[in-house]
C-alpha positions in Angstrom: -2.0 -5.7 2.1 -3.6 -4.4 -1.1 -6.8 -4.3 0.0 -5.7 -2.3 3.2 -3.8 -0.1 1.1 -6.2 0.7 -0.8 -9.0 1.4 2.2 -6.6 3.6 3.9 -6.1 5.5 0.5 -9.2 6.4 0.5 -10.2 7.0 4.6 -7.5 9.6 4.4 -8.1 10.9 0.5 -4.1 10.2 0.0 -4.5 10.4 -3.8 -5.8 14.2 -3.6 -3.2 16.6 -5.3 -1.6 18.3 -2.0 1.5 19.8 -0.4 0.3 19.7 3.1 3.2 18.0 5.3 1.0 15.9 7.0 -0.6 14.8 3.6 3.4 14.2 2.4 4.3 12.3 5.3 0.6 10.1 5.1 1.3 9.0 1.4 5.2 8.7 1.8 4.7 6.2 4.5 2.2 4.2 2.8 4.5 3.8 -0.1 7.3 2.9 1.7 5.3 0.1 3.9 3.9 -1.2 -0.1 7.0 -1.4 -1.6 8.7 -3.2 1.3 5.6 -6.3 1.1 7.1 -6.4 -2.4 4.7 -4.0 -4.6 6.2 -2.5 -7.8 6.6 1.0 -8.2 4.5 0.9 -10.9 1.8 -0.5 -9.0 1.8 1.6 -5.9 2.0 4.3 -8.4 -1.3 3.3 -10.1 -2.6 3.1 -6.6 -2.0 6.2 -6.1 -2.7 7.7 -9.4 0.9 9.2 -9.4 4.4 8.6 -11.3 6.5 6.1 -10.6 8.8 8.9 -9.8 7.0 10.2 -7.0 6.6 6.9 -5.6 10.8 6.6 -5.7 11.0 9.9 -4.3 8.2 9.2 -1.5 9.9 6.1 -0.4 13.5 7.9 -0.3 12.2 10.3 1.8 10.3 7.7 4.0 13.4 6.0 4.7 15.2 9.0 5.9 12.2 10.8 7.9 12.9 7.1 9.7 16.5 7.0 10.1 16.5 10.7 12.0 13.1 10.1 13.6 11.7 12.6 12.6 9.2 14.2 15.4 6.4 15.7 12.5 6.5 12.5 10.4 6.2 10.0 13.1 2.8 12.3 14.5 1.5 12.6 11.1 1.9 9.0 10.4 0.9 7.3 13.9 -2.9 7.0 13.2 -1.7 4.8 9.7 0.8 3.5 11.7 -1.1 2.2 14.0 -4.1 0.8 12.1 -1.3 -1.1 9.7 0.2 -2.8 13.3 -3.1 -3.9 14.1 -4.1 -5.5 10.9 -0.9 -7.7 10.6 -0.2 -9.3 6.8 0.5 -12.7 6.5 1.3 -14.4 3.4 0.2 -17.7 3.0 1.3 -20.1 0.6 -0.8 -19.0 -2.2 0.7 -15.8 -1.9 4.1 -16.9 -2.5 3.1 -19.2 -5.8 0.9 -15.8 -7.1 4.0 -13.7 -6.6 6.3 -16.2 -8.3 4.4 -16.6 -10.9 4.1 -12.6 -11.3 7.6 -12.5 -11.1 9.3 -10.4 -14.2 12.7 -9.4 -12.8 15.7 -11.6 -11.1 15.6 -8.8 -8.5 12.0 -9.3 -7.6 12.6 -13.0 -6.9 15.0 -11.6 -4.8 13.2 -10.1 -2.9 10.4 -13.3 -2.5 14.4 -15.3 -1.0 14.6 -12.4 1.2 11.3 -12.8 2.7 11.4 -16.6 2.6 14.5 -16.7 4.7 12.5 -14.3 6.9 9.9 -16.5 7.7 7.4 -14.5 6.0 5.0 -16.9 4.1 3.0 -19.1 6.8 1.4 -22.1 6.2 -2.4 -21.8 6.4 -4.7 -24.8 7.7 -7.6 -25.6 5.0 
């Protein structure tokens, strides 16, 4: 997910200091789809090149542009959208021992149950 991340930061210049709504919307979504694989604030911040802050606020606002479906958001966001549905992330094994292991917080192993009970980690054939 990092690596896609980090290609679609750059196809659609998302770290670029600007207000434009679509350029809002873009980095909003992205942050909110990082931090729910399990990504620190911190981190999507570096990403970004931003403050955490923004990355808290982004997300908030992600969440909510969702919950009243909102028309501009869901246009500026379809192409990312898209290219993220078709380029599905599975975690393997390895993933799951790497993100234990990274683990600093009770809350972030949390979150690893969470997506355990979800099925999310898949065995991979070596």
């Amino acid at each position: 997910m990092i690596e896609q991340a980090e290609h679609l930061i750059i196809k659609y210049n998302l770290r670029r200091r600007c207000r434009n709504q679509y350029l809002v919307h873009q980095r909003a979504f992205l942050m909110s789809r990082l931090s729910k694989h399990g990504l620190s604030v911190t981190r999507i911040a570096r990403m970004f090149k931003m403050n955490h802050a923004t990355v808290l606020h982004n997300v908030r606002n992600a969440k909510y542009y969702e919950e009243i479906e909102d028309k501009y958001y869901l246009a500026d966001t379809a192409e990312i959208r898209e290219e993220l549905e078709s380029n599905p992330v599975v975690r393997n094994i390895e993933d799951l021992v790497s993100e234990i292991l990274e683990c600093t917080t009770v809350r972030r192993l949390e979150k690893i149950q969470r997506r355990i009970l979800r099925n999310e980690y898949k065995l991979t054939e070596e």
